[in-house]
C-alpha positions in Angstrom: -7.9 70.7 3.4 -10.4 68.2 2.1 -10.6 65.2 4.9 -8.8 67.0 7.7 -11.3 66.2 10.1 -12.1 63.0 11.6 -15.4 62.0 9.3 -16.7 59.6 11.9 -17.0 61.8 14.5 -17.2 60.7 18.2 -20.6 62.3 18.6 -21.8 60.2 15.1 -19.8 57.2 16.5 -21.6 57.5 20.1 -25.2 58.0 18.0 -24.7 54.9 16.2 -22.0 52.4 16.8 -21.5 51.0 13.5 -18.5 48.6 13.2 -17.3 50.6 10.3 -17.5 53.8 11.6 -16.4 52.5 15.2 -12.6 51.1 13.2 -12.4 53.7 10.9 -12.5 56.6 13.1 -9.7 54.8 15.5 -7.5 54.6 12.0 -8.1 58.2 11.3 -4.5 59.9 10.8 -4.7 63.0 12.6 -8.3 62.9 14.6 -8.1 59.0 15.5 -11.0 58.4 17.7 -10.4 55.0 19.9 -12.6 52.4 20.3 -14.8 52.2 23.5 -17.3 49.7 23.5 -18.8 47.0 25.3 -17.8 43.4 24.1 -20.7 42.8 21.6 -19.6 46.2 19.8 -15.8 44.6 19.7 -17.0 41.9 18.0 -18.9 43.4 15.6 -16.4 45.5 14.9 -13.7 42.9 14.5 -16.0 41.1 12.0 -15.8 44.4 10.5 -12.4 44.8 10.8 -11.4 41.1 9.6 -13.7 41.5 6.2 -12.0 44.7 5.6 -8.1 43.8 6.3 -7.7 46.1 9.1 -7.8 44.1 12.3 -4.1 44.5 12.5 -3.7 47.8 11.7 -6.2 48.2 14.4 -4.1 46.1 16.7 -1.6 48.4 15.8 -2.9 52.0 17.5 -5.5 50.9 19.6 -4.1 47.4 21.3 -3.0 49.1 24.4 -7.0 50.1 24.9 -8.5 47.0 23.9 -10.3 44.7 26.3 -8.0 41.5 28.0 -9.7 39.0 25.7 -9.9 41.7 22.4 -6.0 42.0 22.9 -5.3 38.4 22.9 -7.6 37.6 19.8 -5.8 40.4 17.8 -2.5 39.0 19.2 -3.2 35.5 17.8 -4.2 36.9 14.3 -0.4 38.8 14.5 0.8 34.9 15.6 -0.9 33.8 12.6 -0.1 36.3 10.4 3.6 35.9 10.6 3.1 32.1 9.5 1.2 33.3 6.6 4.4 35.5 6.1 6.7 32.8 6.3 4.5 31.1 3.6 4.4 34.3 1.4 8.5 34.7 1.2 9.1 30.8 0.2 6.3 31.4 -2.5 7.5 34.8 -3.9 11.0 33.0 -3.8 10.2 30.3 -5.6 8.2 32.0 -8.7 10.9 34.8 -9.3 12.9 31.2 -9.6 11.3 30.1 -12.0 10.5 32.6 -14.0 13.9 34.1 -14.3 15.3 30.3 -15.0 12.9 30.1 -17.9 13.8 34.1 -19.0 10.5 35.3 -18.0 10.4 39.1 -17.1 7.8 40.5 -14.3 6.5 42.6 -12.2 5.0 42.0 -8.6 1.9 44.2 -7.7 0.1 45.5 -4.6 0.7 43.0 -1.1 4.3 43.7 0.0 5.2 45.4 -2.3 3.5 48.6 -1.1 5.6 48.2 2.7 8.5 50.2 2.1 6.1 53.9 0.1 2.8 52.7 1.9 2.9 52.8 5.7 3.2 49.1 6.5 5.7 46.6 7.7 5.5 43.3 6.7 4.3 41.2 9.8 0.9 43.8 9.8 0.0 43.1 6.2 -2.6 40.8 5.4 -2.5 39.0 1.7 -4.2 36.4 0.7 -2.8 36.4 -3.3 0.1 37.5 -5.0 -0.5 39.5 -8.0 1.9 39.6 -10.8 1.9 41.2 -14.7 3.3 39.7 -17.5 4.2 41.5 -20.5 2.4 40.5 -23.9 3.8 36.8 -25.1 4.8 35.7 -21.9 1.7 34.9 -20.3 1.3 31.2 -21.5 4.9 30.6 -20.6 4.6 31.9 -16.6 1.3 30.1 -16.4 2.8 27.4 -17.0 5.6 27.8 -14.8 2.8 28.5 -11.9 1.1 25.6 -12.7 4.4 23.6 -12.0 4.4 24.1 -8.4 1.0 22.3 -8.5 -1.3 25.4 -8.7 -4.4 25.4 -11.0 -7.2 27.5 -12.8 -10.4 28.2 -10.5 -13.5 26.9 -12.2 -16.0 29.2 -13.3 -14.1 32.3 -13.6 -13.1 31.9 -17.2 -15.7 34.1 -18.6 -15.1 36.5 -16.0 -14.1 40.3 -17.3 -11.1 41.2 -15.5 -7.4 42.3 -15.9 -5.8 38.8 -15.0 -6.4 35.3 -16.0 -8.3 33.0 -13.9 -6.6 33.3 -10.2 -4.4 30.2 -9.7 -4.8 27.9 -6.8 -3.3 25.0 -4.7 -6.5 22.1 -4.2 -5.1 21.2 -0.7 -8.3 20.3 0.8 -8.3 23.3 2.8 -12.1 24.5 4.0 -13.0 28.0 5.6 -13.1 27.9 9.5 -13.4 31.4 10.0 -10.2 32.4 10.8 -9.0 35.2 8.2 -5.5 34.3 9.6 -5.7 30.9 9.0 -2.0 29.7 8.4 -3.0 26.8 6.3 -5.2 29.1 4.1 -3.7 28.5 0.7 -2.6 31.7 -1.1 -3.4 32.3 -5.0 -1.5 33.6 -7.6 -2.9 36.0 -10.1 -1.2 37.1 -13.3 -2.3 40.2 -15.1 -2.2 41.2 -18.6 -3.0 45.0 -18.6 -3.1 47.8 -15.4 -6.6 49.0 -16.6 -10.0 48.4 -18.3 -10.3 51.7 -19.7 -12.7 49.7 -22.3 -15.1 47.9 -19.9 -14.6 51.0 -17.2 -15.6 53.4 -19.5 -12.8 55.7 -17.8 -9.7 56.4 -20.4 -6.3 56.4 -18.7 -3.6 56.5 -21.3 0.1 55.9 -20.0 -0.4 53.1 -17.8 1.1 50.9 -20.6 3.9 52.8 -19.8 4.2 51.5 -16.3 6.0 48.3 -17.1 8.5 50.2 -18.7 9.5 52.1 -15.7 9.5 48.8 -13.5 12.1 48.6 -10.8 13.8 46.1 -8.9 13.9 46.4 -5.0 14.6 44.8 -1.6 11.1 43.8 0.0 10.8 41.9 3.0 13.9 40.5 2.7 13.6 39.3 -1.2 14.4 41.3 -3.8 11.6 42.1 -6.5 11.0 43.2 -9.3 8.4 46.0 -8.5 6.7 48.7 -10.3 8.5 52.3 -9.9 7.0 54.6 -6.7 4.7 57.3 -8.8 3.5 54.0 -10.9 2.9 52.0 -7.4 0.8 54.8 -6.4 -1.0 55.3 -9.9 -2.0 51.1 -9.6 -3.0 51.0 -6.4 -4.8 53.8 -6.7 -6.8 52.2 -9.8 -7.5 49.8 -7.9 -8.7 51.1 -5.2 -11.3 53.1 -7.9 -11.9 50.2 -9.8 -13.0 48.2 -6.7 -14.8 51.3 -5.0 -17.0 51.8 -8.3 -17.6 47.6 -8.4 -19.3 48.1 -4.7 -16.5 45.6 -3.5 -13.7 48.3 -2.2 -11.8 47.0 1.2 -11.2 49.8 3.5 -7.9 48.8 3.9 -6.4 49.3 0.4 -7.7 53.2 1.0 -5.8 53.6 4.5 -3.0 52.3 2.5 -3.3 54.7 -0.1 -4.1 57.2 2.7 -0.8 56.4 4.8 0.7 56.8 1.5 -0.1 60.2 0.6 0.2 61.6 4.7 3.9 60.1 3.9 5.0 61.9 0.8 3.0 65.0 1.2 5.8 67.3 1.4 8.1 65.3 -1.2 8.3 68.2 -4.0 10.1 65.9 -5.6 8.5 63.0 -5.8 4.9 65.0 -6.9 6.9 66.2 -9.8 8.0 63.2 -11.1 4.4 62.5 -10.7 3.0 65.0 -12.7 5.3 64.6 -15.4 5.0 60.5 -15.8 1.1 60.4 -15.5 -1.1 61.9 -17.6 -4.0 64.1 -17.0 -6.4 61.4 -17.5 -4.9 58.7 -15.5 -4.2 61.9 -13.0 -7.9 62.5 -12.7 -9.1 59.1 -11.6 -6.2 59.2 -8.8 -7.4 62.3 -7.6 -10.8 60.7 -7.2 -9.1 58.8 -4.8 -7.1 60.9 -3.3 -10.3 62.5 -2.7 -12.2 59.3 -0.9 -8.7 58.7 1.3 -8.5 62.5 2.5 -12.3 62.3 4.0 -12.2 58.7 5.4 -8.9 58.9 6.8 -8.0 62.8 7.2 -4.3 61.9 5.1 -2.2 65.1 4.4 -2.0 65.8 0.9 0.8 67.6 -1.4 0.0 70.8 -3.1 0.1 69.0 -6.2 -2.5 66.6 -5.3 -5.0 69.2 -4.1 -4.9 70.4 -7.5 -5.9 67.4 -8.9 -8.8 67.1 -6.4 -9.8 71.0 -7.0 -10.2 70.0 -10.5 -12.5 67.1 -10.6 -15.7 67.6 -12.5 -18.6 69.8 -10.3 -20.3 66.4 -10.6 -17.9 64.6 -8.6 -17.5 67.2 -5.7 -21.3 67.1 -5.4 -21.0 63.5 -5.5 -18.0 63.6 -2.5 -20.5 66.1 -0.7 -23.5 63.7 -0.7 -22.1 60.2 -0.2 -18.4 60.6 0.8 -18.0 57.9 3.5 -21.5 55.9 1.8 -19.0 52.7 0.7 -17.9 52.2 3.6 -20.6 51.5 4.7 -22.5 49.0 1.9 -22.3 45.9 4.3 -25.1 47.5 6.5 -26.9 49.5 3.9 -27.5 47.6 0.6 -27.7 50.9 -1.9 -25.3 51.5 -4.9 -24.7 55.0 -4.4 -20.8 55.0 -6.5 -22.9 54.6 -9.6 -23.3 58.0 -9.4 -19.5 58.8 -8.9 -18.8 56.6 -11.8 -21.2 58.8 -14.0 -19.9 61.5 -12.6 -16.6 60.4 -14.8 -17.9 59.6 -17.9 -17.8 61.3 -20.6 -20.6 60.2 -23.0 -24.4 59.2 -22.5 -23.7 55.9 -24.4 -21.1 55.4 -21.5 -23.1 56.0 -18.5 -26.3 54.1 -20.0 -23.5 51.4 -20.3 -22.3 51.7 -17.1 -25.9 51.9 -15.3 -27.0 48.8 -17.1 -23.8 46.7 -15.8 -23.8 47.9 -12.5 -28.3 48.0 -11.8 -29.0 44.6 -13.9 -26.0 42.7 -13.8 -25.7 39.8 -16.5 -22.9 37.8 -15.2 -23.4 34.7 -12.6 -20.7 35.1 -10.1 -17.8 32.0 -9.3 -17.9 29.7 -7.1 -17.7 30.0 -3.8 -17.2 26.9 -1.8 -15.1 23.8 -1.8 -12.8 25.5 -4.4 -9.8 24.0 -2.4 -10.6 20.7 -3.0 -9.2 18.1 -5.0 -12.1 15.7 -4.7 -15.9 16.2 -3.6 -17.9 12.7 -3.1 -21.9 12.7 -3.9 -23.6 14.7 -0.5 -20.1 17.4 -0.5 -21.1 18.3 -4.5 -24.3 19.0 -2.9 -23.9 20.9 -0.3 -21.8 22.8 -2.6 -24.8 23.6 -5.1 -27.0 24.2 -2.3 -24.8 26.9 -0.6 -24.0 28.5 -4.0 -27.9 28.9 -5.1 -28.5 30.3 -1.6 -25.4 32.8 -2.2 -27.0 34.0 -5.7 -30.3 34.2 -3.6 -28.7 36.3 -1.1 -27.3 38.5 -3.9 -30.3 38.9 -5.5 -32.3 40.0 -2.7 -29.5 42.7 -2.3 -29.8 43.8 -5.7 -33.4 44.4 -5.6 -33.4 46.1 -2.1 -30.7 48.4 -3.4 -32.9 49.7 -6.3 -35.2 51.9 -4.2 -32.6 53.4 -2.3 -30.2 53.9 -5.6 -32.4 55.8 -7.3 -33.6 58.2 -4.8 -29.2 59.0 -3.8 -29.0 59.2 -7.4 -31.8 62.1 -7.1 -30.2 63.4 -4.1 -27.0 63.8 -6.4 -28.4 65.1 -9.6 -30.0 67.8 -7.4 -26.7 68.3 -5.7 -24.6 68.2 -9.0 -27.2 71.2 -10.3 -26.3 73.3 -7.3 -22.7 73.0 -8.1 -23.5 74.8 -11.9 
């Protein structure tokens, strides 16, 4: 079975003591490989971890072997996490308030949600948004409603191509401090208006309209949710997952959730049925393709069912997972874009993966902002600062694209030649 065995092996970990491969291989499900470093490694690899959203999953199986002064870092993160928590609950409870006082239906997505199906309990989740979709003509009406409890638009992202409307924020005067934990970090709220952008994607996955129909309501973390149904939980997240992964912008995290998922339903018959029968092959074919990336960074157990999906992705995906497997994991040390080449692996068209190659080599949208976006007011020399640390981020990002050219190309050689050896 495809991802069995632990990818980041101890003798690769012990060779190079990457941060990524150092966390990853201690999260692996049935090879986990703990950490053993000295205390410049651990905090490298809690950077790692932090960026990622896995420093408390971490805490979770490997606490007992961590360092005195690792152990109490990751125990404060927990402390602060279960504020965050707190803060969470009161502002889940009081947007299914207002929406079902002014008759507007819903559905929460992805965060805690995914606790009860995806391996997690509450107090070891990290969120830093809640995500909710609104059904066509009802949009205008629960932004509204957000917007009541003081929340507003984020500048510069109204342009932005995506499956929600500009995320909605809290100007609290909150700055970054560099605590991921941070209690007082204000959480946003995003509202979606479609599950996929098969369009912009390229990728076709008919049914997931259907998703909203199927919608559920449940007890999560003590409030009670209206939630997407189990097989549709797994078919989001998993787009999700893909659509980040193909973006260069995947978190490790929402994979080992995906991962846990799948190691925990693997012999539900039942479940995999059900499946099947909602999703169709289309939609089923891009879950596989994470079902695939999950199995080989994590070593999940997967149903019968789902290794049939994975045995039947294109020959130019499985030369793809044979090449560069484990290569996004790594992107943060290693500027390359090597999931182009999965994502062409997927298309179906010439005119799709020229459109595709374009977007993703020369992109041709600024990103947002990203400072001071919490607060209310800036005076003259805090506008400044704000310019100058946005031109140096577009710098940065710049840089990064044109370093990853080189290297792109040449894995997208490496591939072709792979993908010719699979025909």
């Amino acid at each position: 079975m495809a991802g069995a065995k632990n990818c980041w092996t101890e003798s690769t970990v012990r060779r190079r003591r990457l941060p990524h491969k150092v966390v990853l291989a201690a999260l692996h499900l049935q090879d986990p490989f703990p950490p053993q470093l000295s205390d410049d490694e651990w905090r490298e690899a809690l950077e790692f971890s932090d960026r990622s959203q896995l420093t408390l999953a971490l805490r979770r199986v490997a606490r007992e072997t961590m360092p005195d002064w690792v152990r109490e870092r990751v125990d404060h993160n927990f402390a602060d996490n279960a504020e965050r928590l707190e803060t969470l609950r009161g502002l889940y409870h009081d947007l299914t308030t207002r929406f079902e006082d002014a008759g507007i239906e819903y559905a929460a997505l992805k965060g805690l949600t995914h606790c009860r199906d995806f391996g997690s309990v509450p107090e070891n989740r990290t969120q830093y948004d809640i995500d909710l979709f609104l059904p066509p003509g009802q949009m205008d009406a629960a932004r509204d409603q957000v917007c009541g409890l003081g929340f507003e638009s984020i500048e510069s992202m109204e342009s932005s191509p995506t499956d929600h409307i500009p995320a909605l924020i809290q100007k609290t005067g909150w700055e970054w401090r560099g605590n991921f934990f941070d209690p007082e970090m204000p959480l946003a709220v995003e509202l979606h208006f479609r599950f996929w952008n098969g369009e912009m994607e390229r990728l076709p996955a008919p049914g997931t309209e259907a998703f909203w129909e199927r919608r559920v309501v449940r007890d999560v973390a003590g409030l009670r949710l209206t939630t997407l149904c189990p097989a549709d939980a797994l078919g989001f997240a998993s787009l999700h997952v893909l659509k980040h992964i193909l973006h260069g912008s995947g978190r490790p995290f929402h994979l080992y959730e995906l991962a846990c998922f799948l190691d925990s339903h693997a012999g539900d018959e039942s479940f995999w049925r059900s499946w099947s029968s909602l999703h169709s092959p289309e939609l089923r074919r891009l879950e596989a393709v994470v079902f695939r990336m999950a199995a080989e960074w994590f070593g999940c157990r997967n149903s019968v069912t789902a290794e049939a999906e994975m045995d039947a992705l294109p020959a130019g995906t499985k030369a793809w997972f044979e090449e560069f497997a484990t290569a996004p994991a790594g992107r943060a040390y290693r500027p390359r874009k090597d999931e182009l080449w999965l994502h062409l692996s997927l298309v179906n068209s010439r005119r799709d993966a020229w459109s595709v190659a374009r977007r993703r080599l020369f992109p041709g949208r600024l990103p947002g902002q990203v400072d001071a976006i919490y607060l209310p007011e800036l005076g003259f020399w805090r506008r400044v600062l704000k310019q100058l640390r946005y031109v140096s981020y577009l710098a940065t990002r710049l840089r990064l694209h044109v370093w990853a050219l080189g290297p792109t190309v040449w894995s997208g050689v490496r591939w072709w030649r792979k993908r010719l050896a699979h025909q």
